[in-house]
TORNUZA-383608 format. One record per residue (C-alpha): y, z, x; residue in three letters. Coordinates in steps of 0.25 Angstrom, whole numbers, padded with zeros to 4 digits. Each point is the difference from the previous one (the first is absolute). Layout:
<nodes>
Y Y; Z Z; X X; aa ALA $
...
</nodes>
This chain:
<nodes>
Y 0234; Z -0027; X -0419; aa UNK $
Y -0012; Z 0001; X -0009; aa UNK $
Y -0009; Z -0008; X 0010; aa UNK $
Y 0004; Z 0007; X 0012; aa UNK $
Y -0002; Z 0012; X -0006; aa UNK $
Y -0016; Z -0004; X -0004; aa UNK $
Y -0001; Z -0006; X 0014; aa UNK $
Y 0004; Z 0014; X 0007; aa UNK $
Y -0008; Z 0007; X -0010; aa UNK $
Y -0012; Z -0008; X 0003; aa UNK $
Y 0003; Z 0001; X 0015; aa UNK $
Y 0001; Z 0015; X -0001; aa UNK $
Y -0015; Z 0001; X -0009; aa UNK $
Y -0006; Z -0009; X 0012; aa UNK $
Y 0005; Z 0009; X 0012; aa UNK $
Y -0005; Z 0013; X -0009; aa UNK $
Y -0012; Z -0006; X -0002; aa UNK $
Y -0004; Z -0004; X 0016; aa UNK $
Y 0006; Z 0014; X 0004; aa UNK $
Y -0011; Z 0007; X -0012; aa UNK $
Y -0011; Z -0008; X 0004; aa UNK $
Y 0002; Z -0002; X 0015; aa UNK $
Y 0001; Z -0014; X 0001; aa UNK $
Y 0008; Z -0006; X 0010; aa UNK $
Y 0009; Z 0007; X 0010; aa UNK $
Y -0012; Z 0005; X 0010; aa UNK $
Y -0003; Z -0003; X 0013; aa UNK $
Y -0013; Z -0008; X 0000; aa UNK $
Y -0007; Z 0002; X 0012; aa UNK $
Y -0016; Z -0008; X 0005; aa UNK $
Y -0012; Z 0011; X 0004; aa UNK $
Y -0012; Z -0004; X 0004; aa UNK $
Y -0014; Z 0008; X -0001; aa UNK $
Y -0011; Z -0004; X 0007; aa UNK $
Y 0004; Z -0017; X 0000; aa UNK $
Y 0004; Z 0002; X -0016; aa UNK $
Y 0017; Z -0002; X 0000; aa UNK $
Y 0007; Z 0006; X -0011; aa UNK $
Y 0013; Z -0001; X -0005; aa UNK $
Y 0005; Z 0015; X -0003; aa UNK $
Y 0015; Z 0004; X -0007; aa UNK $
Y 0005; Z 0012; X 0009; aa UNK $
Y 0003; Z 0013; X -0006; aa UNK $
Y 0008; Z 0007; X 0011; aa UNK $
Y 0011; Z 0007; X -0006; aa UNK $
Y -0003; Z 0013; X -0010; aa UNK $
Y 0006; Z -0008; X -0014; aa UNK $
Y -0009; Z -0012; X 0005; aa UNK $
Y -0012; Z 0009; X 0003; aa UNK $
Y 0002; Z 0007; X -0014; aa UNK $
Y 0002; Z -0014; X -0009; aa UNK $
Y -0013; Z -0006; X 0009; aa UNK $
Y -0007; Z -0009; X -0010; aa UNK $
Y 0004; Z 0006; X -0013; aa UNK $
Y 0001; Z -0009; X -0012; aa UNK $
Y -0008; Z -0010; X 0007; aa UNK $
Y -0009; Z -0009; X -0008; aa UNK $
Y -0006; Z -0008; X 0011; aa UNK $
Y -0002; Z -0001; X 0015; aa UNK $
Y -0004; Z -0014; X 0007; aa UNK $
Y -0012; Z 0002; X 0008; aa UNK $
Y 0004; Z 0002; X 0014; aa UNK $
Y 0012; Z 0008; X -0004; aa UNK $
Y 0003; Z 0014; X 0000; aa UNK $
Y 0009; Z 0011; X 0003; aa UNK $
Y 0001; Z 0006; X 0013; aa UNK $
Y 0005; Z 0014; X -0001; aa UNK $
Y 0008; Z 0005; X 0014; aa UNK $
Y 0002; Z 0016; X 0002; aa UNK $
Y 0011; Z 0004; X 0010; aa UNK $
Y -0012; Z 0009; X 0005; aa UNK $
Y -0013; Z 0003; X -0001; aa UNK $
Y -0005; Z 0009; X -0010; aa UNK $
Y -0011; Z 0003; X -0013; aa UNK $
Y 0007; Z -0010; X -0009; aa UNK $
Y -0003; Z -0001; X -0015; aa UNK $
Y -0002; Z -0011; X -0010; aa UNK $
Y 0002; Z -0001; X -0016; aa UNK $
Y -0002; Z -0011; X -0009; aa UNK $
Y 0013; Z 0005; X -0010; aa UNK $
Y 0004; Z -0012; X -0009; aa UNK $
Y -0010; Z -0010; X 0009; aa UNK $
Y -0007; Z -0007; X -0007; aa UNK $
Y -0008; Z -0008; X 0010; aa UNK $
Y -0012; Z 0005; X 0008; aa UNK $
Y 0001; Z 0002; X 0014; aa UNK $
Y -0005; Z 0005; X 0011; aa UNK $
Y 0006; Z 0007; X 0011; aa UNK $
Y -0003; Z 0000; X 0015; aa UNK $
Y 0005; Z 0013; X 0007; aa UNK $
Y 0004; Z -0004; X 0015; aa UNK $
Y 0002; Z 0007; X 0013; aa UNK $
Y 0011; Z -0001; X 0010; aa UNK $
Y -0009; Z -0009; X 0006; aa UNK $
Y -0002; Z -0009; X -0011; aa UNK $
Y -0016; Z 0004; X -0001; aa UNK $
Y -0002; Z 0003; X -0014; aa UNK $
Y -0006; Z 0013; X -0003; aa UNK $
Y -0003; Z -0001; X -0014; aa UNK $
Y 0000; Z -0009; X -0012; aa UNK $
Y 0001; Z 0004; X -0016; aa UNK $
Y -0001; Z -0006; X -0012; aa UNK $
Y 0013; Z 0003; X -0011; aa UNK $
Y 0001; Z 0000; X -0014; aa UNK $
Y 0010; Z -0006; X -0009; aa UNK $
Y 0008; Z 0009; X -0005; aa UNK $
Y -0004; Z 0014; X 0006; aa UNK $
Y 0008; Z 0010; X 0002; aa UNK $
Y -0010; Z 0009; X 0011; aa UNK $
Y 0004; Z -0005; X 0013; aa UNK $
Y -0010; Z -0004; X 0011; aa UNK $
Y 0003; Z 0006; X 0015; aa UNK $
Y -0003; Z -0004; X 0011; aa UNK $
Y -0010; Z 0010; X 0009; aa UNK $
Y 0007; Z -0001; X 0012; aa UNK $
Y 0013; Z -0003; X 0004; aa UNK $
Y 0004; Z -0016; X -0001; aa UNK $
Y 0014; Z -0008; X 0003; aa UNK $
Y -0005; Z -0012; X -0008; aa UNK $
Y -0006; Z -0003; X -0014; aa UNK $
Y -0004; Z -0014; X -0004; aa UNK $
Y -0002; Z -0003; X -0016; aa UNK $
Y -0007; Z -0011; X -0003; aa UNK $
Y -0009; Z -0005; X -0014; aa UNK $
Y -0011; Z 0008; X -0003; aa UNK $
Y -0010; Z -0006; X 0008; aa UNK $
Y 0006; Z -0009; X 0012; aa UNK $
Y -0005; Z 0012; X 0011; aa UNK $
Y -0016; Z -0001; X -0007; aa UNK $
Y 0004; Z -0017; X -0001; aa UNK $
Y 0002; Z -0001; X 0014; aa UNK $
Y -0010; Z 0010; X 0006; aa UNK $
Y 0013; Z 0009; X 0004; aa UNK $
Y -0004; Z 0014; X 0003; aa UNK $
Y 0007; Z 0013; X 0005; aa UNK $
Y -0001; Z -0001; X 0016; aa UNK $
Y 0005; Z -0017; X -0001; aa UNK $
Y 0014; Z 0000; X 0008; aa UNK $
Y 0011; Z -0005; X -0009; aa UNK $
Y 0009; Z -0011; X 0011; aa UNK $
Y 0014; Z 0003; X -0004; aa UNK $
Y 0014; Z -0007; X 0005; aa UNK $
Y 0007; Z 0007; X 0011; aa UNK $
Y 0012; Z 0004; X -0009; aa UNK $
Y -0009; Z 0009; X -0010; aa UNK $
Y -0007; Z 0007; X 0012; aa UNK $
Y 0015; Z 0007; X 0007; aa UNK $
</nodes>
């Protein structure tokens, strides 16, 4: 009883712990921007959109996360209990993007976007200036994130 006991309680700290720090459980989905393919966690529901990379420590080098809005609008960004710097790409309904920023671990003042956007890509601080991504590239997205 004493061994089943640990083993749940274990099981329990494991499923806490993916759900706190995102890990496992998205949809993954492949983007490409101007020939560079990424592999991006979706973020299409409001508890995912919320959590985004929270708590992460690390980010492979062609991940991300790939924020979808149910509708176009002036969305916002903050880096509450991140700790790993990123930047954002803010995205049309077209999949152009229209502006790129830098965020900082930890803050608290949000950064919006200047006009309105349906997607938001979060990579490593760096990728976009890395690979020569500016705003105007056109993000290719599958079918499926595009309705």
């Amino acid at each position: 009883m004493k061994r089943s006991w640990i083993s749940f309680k274990a099981a329990s700290l494991v499923l806490a712990l993916s759900v706190l720090f995102g890990c496992g459980g998205g949809e993954m989905a492949h983007i490409r921007i101007d020939g560079i393919s990424l592999k991006v966690e979706v973020a299409d529901t409001p508890a995912e959109r919320e959590r985004g990379l929270m708590g992460r420590m690390t980010l492979a080098p062609y991940d991300g996360m790939l924020f979808v809005f149910p509708r176009a609008y002036r969305a916002a960004f903050w880096m509450k209990d991140t700790p790993l710097p990123l930047s954002v790409a803010f995205i049309d309904e077209a999949g152009v993007i229209r502006e790129i920023h830098h965020l900082v671990p930890f803050s608290t003042v949000p950064v919006q976007a200047s006009v309105p956007v349906r997607y938001a890509l979060e990579v490593e601080e760096g990728f976009f200036d890395m690979h020569g991504i500016r705003a105007g590239d056109v993000v290719h997205l599958p079918e499926r994130l595009r309705q």
